[in-house]
C-alpha positions as CSV (number, residue, x, y, z in Angstrom):
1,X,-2.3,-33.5,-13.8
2,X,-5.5,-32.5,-16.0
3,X,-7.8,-29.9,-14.1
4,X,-10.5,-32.7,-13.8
5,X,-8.0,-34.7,-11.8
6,X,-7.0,-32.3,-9.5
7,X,-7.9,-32.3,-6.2
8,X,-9.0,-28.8,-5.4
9,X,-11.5,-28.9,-8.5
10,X,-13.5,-31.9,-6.7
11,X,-16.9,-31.0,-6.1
12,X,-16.6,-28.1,-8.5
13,X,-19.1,-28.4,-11.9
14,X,-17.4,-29.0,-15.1
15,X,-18.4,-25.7,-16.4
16,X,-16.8,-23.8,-13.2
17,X,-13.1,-25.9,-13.5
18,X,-10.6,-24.6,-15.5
19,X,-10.1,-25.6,-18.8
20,X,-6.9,-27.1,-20.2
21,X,-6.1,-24.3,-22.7
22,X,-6.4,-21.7,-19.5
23,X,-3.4,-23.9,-18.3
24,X,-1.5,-24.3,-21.6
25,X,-2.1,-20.4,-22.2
26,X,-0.6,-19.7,-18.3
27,X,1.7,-22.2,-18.5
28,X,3.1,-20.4,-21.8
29,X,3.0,-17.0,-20.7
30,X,5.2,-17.9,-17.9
31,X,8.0,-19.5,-20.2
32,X,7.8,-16.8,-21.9
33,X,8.6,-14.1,-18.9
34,X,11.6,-16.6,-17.6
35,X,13.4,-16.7,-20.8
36,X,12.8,-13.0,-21.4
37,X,14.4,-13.0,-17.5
38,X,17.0,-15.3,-18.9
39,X,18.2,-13.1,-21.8
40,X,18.3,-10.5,-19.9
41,X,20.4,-11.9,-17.4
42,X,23.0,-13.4,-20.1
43,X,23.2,-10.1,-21.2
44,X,24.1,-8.8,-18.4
45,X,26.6,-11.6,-17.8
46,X,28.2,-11.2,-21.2
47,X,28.2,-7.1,-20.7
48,X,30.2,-7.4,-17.2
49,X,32.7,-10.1,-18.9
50,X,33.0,-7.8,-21.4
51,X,34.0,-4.9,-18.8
52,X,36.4,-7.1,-16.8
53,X,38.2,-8.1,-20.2
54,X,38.7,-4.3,-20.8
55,X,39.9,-4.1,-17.2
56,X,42.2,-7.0,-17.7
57,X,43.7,-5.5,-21.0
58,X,44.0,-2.1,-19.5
59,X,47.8,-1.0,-18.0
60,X,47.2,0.2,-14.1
61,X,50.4,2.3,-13.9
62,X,49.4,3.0,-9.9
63,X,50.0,6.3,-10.0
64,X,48.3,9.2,-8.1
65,X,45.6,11.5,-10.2
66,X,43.5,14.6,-9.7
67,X,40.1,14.8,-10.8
68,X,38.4,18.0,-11.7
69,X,37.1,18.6,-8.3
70,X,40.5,17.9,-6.9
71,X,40.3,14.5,-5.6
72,X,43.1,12.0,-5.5
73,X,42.7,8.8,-7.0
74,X,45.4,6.3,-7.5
75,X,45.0,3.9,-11.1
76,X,44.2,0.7,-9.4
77,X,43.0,-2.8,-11.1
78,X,39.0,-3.4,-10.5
79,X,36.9,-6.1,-11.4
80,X,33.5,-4.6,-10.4
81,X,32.6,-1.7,-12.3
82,X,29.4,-1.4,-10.0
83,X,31.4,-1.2,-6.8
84,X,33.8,1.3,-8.3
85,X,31.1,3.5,-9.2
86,X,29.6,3.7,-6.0
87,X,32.7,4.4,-4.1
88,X,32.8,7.3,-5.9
89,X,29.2,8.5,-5.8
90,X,29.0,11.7,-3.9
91,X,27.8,11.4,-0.4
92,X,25.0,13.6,0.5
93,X,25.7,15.9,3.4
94,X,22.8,14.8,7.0
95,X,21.0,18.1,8.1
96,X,23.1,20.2,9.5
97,X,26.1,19.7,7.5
98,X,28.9,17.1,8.2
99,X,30.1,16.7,12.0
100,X,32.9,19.5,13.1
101,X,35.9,16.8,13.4
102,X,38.3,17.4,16.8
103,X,40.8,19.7,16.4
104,X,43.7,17.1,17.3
105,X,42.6,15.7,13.8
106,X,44.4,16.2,10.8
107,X,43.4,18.5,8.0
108,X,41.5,16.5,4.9
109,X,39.4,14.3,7.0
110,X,35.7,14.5,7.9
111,X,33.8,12.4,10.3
112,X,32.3,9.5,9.5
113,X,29.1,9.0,9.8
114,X,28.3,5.3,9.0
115,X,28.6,2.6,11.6
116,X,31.7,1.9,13.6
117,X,33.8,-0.5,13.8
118,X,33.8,-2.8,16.7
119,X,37.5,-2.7,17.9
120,X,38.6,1.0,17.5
121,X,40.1,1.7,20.7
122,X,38.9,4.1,23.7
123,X,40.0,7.2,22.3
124,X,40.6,6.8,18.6
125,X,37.8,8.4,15.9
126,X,37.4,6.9,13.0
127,X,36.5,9.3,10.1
128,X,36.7,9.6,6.0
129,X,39.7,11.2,3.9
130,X,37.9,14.9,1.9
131,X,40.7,14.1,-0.2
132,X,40.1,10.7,-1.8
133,X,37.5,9.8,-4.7
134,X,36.2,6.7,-3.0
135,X,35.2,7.8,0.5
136,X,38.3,6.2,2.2
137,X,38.1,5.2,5.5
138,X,40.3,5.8,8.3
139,X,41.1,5.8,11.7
140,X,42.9,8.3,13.7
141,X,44.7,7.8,16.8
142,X,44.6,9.7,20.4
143,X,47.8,12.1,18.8
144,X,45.9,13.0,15.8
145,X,47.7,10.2,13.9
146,X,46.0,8.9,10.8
147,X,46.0,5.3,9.6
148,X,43.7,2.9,7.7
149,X,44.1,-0.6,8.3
150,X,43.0,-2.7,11.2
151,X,46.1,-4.2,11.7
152,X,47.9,-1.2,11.9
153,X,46.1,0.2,14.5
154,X,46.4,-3.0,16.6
155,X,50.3,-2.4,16.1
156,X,50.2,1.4,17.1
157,X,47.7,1.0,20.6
158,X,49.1,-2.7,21.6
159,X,45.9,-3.8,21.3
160,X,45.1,-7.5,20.2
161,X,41.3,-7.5,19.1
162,X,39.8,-10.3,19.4
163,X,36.8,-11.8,17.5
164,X,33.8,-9.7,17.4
165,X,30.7,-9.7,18.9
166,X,27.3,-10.4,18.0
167,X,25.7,-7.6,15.9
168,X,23.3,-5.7,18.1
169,X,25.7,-6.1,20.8
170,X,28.6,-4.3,19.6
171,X,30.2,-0.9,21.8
172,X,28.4,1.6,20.5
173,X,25.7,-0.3,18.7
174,X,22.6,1.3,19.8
175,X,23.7,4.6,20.6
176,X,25.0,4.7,16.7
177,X,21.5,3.3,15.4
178,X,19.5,5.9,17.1
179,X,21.6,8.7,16.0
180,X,21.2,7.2,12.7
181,X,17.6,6.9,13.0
182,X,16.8,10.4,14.2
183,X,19.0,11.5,11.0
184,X,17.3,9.3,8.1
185,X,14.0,10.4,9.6
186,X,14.8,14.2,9.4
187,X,15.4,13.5,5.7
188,X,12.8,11.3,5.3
189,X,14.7,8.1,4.2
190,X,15.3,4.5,4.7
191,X,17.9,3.4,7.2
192,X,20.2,3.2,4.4
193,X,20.1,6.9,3.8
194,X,18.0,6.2,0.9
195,X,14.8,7.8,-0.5
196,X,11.8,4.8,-1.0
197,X,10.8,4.3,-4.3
198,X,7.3,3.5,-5.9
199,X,5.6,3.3,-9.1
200,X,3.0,6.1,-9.7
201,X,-0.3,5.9,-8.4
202,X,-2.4,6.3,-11.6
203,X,-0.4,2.6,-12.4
204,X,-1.6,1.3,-9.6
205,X,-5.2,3.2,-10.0
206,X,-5.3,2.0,-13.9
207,X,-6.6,-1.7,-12.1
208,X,-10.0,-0.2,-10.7
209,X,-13.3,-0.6,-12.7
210,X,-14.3,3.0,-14.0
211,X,-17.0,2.6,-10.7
212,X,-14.4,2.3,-8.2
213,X,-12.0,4.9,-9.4
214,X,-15.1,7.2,-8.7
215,X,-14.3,6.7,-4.8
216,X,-10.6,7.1,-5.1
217,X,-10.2,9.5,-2.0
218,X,-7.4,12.1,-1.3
219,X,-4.6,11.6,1.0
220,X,-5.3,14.2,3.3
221,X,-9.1,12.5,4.0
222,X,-7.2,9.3,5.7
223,X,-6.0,9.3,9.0
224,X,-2.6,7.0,9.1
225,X,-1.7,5.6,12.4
226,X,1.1,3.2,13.5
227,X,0.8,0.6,16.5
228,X,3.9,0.5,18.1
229,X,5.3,-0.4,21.5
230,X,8.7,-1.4,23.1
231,X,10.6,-1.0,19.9
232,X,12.5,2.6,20.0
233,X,14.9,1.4,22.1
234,X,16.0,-2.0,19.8
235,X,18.1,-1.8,17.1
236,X,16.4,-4.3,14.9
237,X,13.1,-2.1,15.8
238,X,14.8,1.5,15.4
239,X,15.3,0.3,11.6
240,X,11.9,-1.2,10.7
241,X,10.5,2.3,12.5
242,X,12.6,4.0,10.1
243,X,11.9,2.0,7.1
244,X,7.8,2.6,7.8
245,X,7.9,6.2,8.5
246,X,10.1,6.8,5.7
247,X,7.4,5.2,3.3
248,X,4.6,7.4,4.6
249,X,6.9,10.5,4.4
250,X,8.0,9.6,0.7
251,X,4.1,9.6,-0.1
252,X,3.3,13.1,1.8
253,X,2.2,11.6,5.2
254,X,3.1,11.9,8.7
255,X,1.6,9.1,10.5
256,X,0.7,9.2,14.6
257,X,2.6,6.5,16.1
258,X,0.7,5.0,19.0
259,X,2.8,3.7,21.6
260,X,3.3,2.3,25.0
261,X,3.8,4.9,27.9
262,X,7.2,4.2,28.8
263,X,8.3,4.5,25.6
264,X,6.8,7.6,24.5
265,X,9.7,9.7,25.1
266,X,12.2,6.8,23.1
267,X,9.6,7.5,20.2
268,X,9.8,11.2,19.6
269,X,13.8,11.5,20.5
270,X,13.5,9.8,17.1
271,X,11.8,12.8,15.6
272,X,8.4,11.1,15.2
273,X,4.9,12.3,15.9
274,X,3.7,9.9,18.9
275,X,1.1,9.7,21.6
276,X,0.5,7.2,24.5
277,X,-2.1,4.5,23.2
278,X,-1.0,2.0,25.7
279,X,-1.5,-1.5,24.8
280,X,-2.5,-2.8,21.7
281,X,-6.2,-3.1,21.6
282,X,-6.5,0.4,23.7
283,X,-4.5,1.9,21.1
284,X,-6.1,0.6,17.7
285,X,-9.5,2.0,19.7
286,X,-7.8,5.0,20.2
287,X,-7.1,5.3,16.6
288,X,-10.1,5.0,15.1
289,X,-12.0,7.0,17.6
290,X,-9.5,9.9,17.0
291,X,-10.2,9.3,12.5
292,X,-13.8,9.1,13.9
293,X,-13.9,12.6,15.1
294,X,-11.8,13.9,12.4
295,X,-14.4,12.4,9.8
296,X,-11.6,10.6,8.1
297,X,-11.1,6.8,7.3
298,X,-8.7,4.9,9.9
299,X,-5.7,3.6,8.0
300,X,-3.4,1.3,10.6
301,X,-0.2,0.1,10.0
302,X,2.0,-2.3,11.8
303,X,5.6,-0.9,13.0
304,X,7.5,-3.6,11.1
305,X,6.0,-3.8,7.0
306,X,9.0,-4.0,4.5
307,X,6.6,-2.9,1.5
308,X,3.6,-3.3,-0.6
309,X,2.7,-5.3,-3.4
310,X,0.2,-5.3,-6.1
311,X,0.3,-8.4,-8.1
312,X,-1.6,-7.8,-11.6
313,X,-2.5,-10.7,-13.4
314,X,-4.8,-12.5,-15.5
315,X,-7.1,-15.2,-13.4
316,X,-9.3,-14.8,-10.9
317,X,-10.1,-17.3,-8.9
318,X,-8.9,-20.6,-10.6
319,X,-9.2,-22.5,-8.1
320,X,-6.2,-24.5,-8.7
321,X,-3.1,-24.0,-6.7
322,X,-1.2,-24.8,-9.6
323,X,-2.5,-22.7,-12.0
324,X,-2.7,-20.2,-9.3
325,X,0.9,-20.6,-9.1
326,X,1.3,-19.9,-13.0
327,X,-0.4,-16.8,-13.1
328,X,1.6,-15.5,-9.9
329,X,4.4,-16.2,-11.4
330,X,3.5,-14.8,-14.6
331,X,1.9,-11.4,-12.9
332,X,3.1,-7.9,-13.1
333,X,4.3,-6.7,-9.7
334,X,4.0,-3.2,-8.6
335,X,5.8,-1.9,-5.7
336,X,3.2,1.0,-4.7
337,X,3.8,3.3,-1.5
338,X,1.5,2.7,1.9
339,X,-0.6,5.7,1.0
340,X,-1.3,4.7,-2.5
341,X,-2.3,1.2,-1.2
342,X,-4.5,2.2,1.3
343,X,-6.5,5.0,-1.3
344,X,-6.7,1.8,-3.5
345,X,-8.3,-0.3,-1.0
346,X,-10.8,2.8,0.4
347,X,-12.0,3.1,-3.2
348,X,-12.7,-0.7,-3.5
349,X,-14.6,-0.7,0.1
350,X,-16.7,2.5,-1.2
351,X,-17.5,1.3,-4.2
352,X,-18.9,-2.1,-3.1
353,X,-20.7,-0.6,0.0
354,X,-22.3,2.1,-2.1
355,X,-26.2,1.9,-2.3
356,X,-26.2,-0.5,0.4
357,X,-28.4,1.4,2.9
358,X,-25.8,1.0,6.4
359,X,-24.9,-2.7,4.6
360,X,-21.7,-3.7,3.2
361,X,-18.0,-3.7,4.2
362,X,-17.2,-0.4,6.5
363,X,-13.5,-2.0,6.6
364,X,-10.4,-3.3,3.4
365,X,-7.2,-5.5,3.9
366,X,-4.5,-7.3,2.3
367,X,-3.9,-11.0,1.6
368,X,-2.5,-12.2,5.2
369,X,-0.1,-14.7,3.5
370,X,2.7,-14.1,1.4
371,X,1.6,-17.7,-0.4
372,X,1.0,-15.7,-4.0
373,X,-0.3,-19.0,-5.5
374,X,-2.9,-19.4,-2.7
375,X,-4.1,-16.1,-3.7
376,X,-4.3,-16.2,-7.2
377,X,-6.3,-19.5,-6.9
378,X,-9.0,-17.3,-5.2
379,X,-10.7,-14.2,-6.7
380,X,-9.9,-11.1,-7.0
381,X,-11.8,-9.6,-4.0
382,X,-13.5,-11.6,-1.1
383,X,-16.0,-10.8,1.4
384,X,-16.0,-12.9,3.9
385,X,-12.4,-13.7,4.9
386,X,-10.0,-12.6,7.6
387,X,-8.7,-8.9,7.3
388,X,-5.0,-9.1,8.7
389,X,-4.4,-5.9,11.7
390,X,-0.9,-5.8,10.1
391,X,-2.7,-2.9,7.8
392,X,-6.0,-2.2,7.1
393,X,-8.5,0.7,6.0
394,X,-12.1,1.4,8.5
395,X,-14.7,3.8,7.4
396,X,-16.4,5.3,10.6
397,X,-18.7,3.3,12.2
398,X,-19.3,1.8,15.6
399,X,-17.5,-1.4,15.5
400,X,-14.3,-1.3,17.8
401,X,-11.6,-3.8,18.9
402,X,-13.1,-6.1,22.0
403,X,-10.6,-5.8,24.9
404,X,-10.6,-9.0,26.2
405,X,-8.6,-9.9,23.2
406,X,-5.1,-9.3,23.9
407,X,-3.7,-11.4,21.2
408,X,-6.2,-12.7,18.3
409,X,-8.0,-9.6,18.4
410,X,-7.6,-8.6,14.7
411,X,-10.0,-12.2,13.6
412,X,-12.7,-11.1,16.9
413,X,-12.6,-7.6,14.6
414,X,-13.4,-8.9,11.4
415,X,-16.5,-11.1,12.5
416,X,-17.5,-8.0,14.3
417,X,-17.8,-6.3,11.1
418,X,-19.1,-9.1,9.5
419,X,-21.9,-9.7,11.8
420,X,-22.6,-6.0,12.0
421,X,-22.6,-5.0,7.8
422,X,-22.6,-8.3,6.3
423,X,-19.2,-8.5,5.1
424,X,-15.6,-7.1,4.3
425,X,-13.4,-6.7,1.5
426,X,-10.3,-8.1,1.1
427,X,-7.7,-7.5,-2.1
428,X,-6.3,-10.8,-3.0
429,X,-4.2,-8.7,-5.2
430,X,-2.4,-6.7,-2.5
431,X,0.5,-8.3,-0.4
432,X,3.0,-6.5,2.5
433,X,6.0,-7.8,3.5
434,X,6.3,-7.7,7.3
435,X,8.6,-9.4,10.6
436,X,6.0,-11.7,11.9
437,X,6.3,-13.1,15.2
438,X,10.4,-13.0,15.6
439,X,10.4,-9.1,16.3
440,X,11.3,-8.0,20.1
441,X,8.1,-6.0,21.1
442,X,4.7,-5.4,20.2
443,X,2.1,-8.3,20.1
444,X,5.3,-10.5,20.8
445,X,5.5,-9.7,24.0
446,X,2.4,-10.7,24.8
447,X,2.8,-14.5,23.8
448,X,4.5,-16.8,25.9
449,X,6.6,-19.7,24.5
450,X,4.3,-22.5,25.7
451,X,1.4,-20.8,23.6
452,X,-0.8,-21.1,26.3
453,X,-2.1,-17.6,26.0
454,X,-2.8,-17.6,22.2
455,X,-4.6,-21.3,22.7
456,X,-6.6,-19.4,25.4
457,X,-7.8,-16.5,22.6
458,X,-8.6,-19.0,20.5
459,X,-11.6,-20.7,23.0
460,X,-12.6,-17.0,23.2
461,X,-13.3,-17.1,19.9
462,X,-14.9,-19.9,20.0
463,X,-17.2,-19.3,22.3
464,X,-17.8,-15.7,21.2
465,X,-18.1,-17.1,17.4
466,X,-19.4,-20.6,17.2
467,X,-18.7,-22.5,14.2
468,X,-16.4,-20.3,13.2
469,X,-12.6,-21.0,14.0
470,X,-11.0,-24.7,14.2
471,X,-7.5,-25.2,14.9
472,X,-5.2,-25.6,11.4
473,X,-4.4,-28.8,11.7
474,X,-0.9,-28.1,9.8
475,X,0.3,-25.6,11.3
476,X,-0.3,-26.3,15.0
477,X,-2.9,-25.6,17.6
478,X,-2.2,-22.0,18.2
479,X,-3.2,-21.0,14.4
480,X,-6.8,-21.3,13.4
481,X,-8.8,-21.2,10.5
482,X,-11.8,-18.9,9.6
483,X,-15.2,-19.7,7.9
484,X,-17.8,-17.2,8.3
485,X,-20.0,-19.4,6.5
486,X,-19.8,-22.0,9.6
487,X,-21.2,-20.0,11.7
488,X,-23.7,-21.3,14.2
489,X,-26.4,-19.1,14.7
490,X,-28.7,-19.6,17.9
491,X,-32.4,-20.2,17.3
């Protein structure tokens, strides 16, 4: 469809619609990256085909070797060179050093450290031969026994396992997740025993106008706090908490967790730096009351955001969801660190609010969607749209969260700001990946599954904000939709 056919161009003059050599150019650029994707991924292909033929044409005699470091390894047939390798990358000792193993064990094994298995038996440990290449695992019995497979084991205790149980709800489950958590955070990794990895900041600073890299501020002049409650005691939330903290530790910050009250003591068994905010409007009050007095810009993260993405590409503001699509598609993506992202988003907010005499956005967000094509068909920056409470950035200033808000309160915020300073900046650029709505805890529990509490926010912002908010009609009556400019404003 021509851009003069479209239906989002409608209304808009000639000279403002795309043209049809914008869409050719997109459209070409984009080809261009998937067959580059392509090639690369034959290549690969043809390079692991190529390794697996070797394999094949190689003799496995099966017998026992030493390696230099005097580990055993046995000549076995493999097909995947990747999973070889990684059985035999070197495991990195937690703090502390490895576990003292009980002394019924037998010499050459260490304990194991990684998850158990559901059906050991009461009484049996399950641990990892010092004498093997490729980490084996194995399990030994109440006699110091060892052994390694599961049926085996069934044989020896008389045992018939049956089938297992859901994940979450294993023996052993939770206990094993928060020792693991407490452990990762020490080291500052993901759950995965992992460090997080980002691209450098100056590649992520290189997309500010020469104005707005002026008002690039140091880390140490943000205040980073987490909103948080109910979570340190799930195991789905004990690795989100994890995956969040070791972000902000990989970039040089330790965030304040703000959390419930009976949960306070859950939240620093885990080794983190937490406070009672108590529920969540209190506690994002509390937050930027204690950045206030510290003279620092309030930076608030949600307990459950994957990562951050910068999308760099070449429209702005198209217009057309299918070009807009096109030029996601076709964008550079940068994974940057939390700390890098917020710095990027205070220097934007600075930079437009500078000279504006107490006018002009005192707060920054992300795009609230993960819809990349419905952001590239906007610009780059806007000023007048909803700031998401997932993560955001707030200069000092008056404006707080209105407590009769319990869920909603994060739109109420943004119209504050907008009818205090005359508008807000939002990066249409900027994307996090977060567990909305399906995560135990937090802002969930404050919804009920009739949606009668969300529907009730909603005439509170309707009545606070007239003109503003209408139901989306596509995605149900407990979602709403945001114009500033619809605002009816008494005589």
């Amino acid at each position: 469809r021509s851009p003069a056919a479209s239906p989002l161009t409608r209304g808009v003059p000639r000279h403002a619609r795309p043209r049809m050599k914008d869409f050719v150019a997109l459209g070409r650029r984009a080809a261009e990256k998937r067959q580059r994707a392509r090639e690369a991924a034959r290549a690969a292909r043809l390079k692991a085909a190529k390794a697996a033929r070797k394999v094949a044409r190689k003799k496995f005699t099966g017998k026992l070797s030493v390696t230099r470091e005097g580990l055993k390894a046995i000549d076995r047939k493999y097909t995947d060179a990747k999973a070889w390798a990684d059985r035999r990358e070197k495991e990195q000792a937690p703090p502390g050093g490895w576990p003292k193993p009980p002394k019924h064990w037998p010499p050459g094994v260490r304990v194991d450290i990684g998850r158990p298995v559901w059906w050991l038996p009461p009484g049996w440990g399950q641990g990892v031969k010092t004498t093997c290449a490729t980490k084996l695992l194995c399990f030994i019995s109440p006699e110091g026994k060892r052994y390694y497979h599961k049926h085996v084991v069934e044989q020896v205790s008389g045992i018939r396992f049956k089938n297992p149980p859901p994940r979450g709800k294993q023996p052993q489950s939770l206990e094993w997740v928060l020792a693991r958590a407490r452990m990762v955070i020490a080291q500052g990794h993901t759950f995965q025993r992992k460090a997080p990895k980002f691209v450098a900041d100056e590649k992520l600073f290189k997309n500010l106008s020469k104005h707005e890299q002026g008002f690039i501020p140091p880390a140490k002049s943000l205040y980073f706090a987490v909103v948080s409650a109910r979570r340190a005691t799930d195991e789905r939330g004990v690795r989100n908490i994890t995956t969040v903290e070791a972000q902000l530790r990989a970039a040089g910050v330790r965030p304040m967790w703000y959390v419930d009250k009976p949960s306070l003591a859950a939240y620093k068994a885990l080794g983190l730096n937490a406070k009672v905010g108590g529920k969540l409007v209190p506690a994002r009050n509390m937050a930027l009351n204690d950045a206030a007095k510290l003279k620092k810009a309030c930076v608030q993260i949600s307990d459950d955001i994957m990562s951050w993405t910068y999308y760099k590409g070449d429209m702005d503001g198209t217009r057309d969801i299918v070009m807009g699509n096109h030029a996601a598609r076709a964008a550079d993506r940068l994974r940057v660190s939390p700390v890098a992202a917020a710095r990027f988003l205070v220097a934007k907010m600075r930079a437009a609010a500078a000279g504006g005499r107490n006018r002009g956005p005192k707060i920054a967000g992300v795009f609230p969607l993960s819809n990349t094509g419905q952001a590239f068909s906007r610009e780059g920056t806007s000023t007048e749209h909803f700031i998401l409470g997932d993560f955001f950035v707030a200069d000092p200033c008056p404006v707080r969260f209105d407590p009769k808000f319990t869920l909603k309160e994060d739109y109420d915020y943004t119209c504050a700001h907008l009818a205090r300073f005359g508008s807000v900046l939002r990066c249409n650029r900027m994307f996090i990946a977060a567990i909305h709505e399906t995560n135990n805890g937090g802002a969930v529990s404050e919804r009920d599954s009739s949606g009668d509490r969300e529907r009730e926010m909603i005439k509170q912002l309707q009545a606070k904000w007239p003109g503003v908010f209408w139901t989306n009609p596509r995605r149900g009556d407990t979602q709403v939709i945001m114009s500033w400019k619809r605002r009816k404003v008494a005589c």
